[in-house]
N, C-alpha and C positions, 0 to 999 in steps of 0.2 A: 504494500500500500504506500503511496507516495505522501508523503507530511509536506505541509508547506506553515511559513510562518506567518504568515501576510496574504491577505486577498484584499484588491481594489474592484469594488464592483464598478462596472464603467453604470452613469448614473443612467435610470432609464430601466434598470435591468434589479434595482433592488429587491422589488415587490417578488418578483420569481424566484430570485434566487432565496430568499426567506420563507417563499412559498414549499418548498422542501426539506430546507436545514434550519436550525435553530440554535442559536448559542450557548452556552454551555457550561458553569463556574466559569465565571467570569474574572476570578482573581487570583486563586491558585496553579487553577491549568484550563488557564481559554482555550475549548475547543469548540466545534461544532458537532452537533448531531441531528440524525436523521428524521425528518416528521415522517409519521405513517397519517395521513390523511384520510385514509379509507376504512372503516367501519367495517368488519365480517357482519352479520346477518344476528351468529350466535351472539358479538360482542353488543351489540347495538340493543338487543334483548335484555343482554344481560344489565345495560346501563339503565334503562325504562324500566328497569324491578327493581333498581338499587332504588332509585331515583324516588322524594318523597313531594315531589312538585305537584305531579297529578292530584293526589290525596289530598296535598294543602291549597291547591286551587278549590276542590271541592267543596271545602271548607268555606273559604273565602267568597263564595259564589252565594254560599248561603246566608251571610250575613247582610243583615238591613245596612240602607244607606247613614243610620244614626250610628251606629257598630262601625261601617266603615270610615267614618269621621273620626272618629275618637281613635282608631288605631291609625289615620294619618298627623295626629295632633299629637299624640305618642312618639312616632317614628320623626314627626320633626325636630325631635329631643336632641336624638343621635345620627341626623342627616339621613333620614330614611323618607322613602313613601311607606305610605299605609302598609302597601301593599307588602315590600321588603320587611318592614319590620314584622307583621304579622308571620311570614315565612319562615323567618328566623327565629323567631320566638316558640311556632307551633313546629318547627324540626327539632328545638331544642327539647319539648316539651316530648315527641316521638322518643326520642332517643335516649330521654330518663325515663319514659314510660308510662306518662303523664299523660292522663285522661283527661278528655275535654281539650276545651279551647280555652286560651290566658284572656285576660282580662288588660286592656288597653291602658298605663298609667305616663304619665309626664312625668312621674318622681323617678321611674326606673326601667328602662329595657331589656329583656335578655341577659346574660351575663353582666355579675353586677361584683364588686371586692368586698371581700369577707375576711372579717381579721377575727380569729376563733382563739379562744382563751380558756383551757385546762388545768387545773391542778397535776401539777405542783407551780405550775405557772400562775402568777396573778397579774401579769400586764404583756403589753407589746410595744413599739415602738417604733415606727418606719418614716422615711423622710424621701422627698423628690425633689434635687436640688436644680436650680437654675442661675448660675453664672450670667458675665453677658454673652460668652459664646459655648457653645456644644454641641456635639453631633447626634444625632438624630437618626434613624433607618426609617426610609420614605420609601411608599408604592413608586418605581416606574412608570408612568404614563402610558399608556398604550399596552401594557403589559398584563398577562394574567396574576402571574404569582412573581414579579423580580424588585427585590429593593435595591435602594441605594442608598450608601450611608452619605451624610446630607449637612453641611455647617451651617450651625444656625445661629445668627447675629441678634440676641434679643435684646434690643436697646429700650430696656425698661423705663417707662416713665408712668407718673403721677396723672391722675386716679386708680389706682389697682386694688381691685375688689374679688377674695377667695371666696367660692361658695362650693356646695356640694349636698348631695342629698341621702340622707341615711335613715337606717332605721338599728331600733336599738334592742339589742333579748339578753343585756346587762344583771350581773347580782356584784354585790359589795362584797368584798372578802377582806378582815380587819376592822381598823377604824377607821380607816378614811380611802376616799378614794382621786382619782382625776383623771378626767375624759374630757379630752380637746382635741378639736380640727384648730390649727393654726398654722399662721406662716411669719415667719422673719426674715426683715430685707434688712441689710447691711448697707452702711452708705458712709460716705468719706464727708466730714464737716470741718473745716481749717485745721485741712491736716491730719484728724483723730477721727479713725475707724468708730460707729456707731451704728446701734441697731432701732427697731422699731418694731410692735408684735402686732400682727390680727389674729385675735381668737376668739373660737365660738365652740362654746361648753355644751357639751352632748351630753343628754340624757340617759340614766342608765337603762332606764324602756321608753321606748316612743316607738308609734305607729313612723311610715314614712313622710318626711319632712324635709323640706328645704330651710337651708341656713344660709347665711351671708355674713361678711366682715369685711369693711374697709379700713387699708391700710393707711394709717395718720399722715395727715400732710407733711413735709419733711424740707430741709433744707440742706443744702448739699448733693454729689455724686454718687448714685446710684451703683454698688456693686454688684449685684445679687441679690437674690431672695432663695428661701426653702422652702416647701412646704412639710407639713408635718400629721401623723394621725397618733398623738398618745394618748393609753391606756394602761391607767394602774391601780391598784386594788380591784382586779375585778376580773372576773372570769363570764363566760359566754361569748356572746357571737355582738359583732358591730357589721352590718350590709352597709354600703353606701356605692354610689353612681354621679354621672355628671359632673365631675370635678370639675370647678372653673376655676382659671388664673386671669381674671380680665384687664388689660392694660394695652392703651395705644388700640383701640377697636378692634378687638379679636383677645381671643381663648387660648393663651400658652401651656395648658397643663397638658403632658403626656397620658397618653392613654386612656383620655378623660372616659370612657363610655367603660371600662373596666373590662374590655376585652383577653386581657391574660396583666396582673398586676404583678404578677412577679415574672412574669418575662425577663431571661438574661440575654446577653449578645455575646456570641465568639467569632472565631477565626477573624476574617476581616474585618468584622463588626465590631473588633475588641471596645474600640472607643468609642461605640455608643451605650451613656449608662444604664443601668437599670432603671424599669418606670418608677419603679418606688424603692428604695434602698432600707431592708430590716438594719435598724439601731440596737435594736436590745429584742432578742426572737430567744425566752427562755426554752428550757423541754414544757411542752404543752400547748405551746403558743405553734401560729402558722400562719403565714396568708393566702389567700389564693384568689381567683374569681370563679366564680359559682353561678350555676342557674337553679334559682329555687320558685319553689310554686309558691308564689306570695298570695 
């Protein structure tokens, strides 16, 4: 077989030539490989039985135009149509075993972060830091499944407001306990490093609820901010969704909709960090993101 290290598509000709082959690790050992574009008869069967589309369109087909409203007001939570989000929601629902159809909420969609707390553990502790710069693993455009790790310039400014939405199945263990969503920004003020906190005191039971906190008005350079979810004296379970970091018109928290919160990054991805970095994870303690029948 003949190797080569380089190919110039002459232009004109890209669309076909991709039409076949397809790239390949793109960073350890770029190579190309072959598409099979053609379907067997058995394979194409066999995908239409995997496939839980059918079933959730039929679903979907049944519900009134009041039903279908409220799961498009839902799905516009986490950049979905109704439609999408309903999908995802009643596949996830298939695939735990989950009878019936979900209930459409604004507070939370589908997979949601769960910070679980066992004896001999009584707290947890996890933080998602934001510098002014950091890399990021972003979808490809045009692409099914390829990322790219991604430099991100976030030139933090004033108004910056955390918010998030959780629910709480909390007990006290001891005398006292503390349960805070918060975040601290760092900032240079003639010369001398200083901080500034927003926090918002979570309930040790609550139904689902939105919270917010604006960070103080401040004077000086901006370094950084954290954000933070701790829990101590306390064991059970903390759900929450939505994370917002709002500053300069737009949303900077990572993995805001709780699609996998403890996602790590390797090989080429070394230097993108984790969504949420555990601080204090005793034995007992975990986090993860969950889909639960709320």
């Amino acid at each position: 077989m003949a190797k080569i290290s380089y190919v110039n598509v002459p232009a004109g000709l890209q669309d076909k030539f991709f039409l076949g082959l397809a790239p390949t690790d793109r960073f350890n050992f770029p190579h190309l490989s072959v598409k099979n574009p053609y379907l067997s008869v058995k394979r194409k069967k066999g995908l239409s039985q995997r496939s839980l589309m059918p079933q959730v369109s039929e679903l979907w087909a049944s519900l009134s135009s009041e039903e279908k409203t409220a799961w498009a007001n839902a799905g516009h939570e986490c950049g979905l149509s109704g439609w999408q989000d309903f999908l995802a929601e009643q596949c996830a629902r298939i695939k735990n075993q989950i009878s019936g159809t979900g209930t459409p909420s604004t507070l939370h969609q589908g997979f949601v972060g769960n910070l679980h707390i066992d004896a001999p553990a009584d707290g947890i502790w996890i933080a998602q830091f934001h510098p002014n710069t950091y890399w990021v693993s972003r979808k490809v455009a045009g692409t099914k499944a390829q990322y790219a790790p991604v430099l991100v310039n976030e030139n933090i400014a004033l108004p910056l407001t955390i918010s998030c939405n959780y629910k709480s199945e909390l007990a006290q263990v001891g005398d006292y306990h503390d349960t805070f969503f918060y975040a601290i920004l760092q900032y240079s003020y003639q010369g001398v490093t200083r901080s500034v906190t927003a926090n918002v005191t979570l309930d040790l039971t609550h139904d689902w609820v939105h919270v917010s906190a604006p960070v103080p008005a401040i004077n000086g350079y901006i370094v950084g901010y954290t954000l933070y979810f701790f829990l101590g004296g306390v064991t059970g379970d903390l759900y929450f969704d939505n994370v917002k970091v709002e500053h300069s018109g737009q949303n900077w928290a990572r993995d805001p909709h709780c699609k996998n919160i403890n996602q790590g990054f390797t090989r080429m991805f070394f230097q993108v960090p984790s969504h949420w970095v555990p601080l204090d994870l005793p034995t007992g303690s975990f986090l993860q993101s969950i889909y639960k029948n709320f």
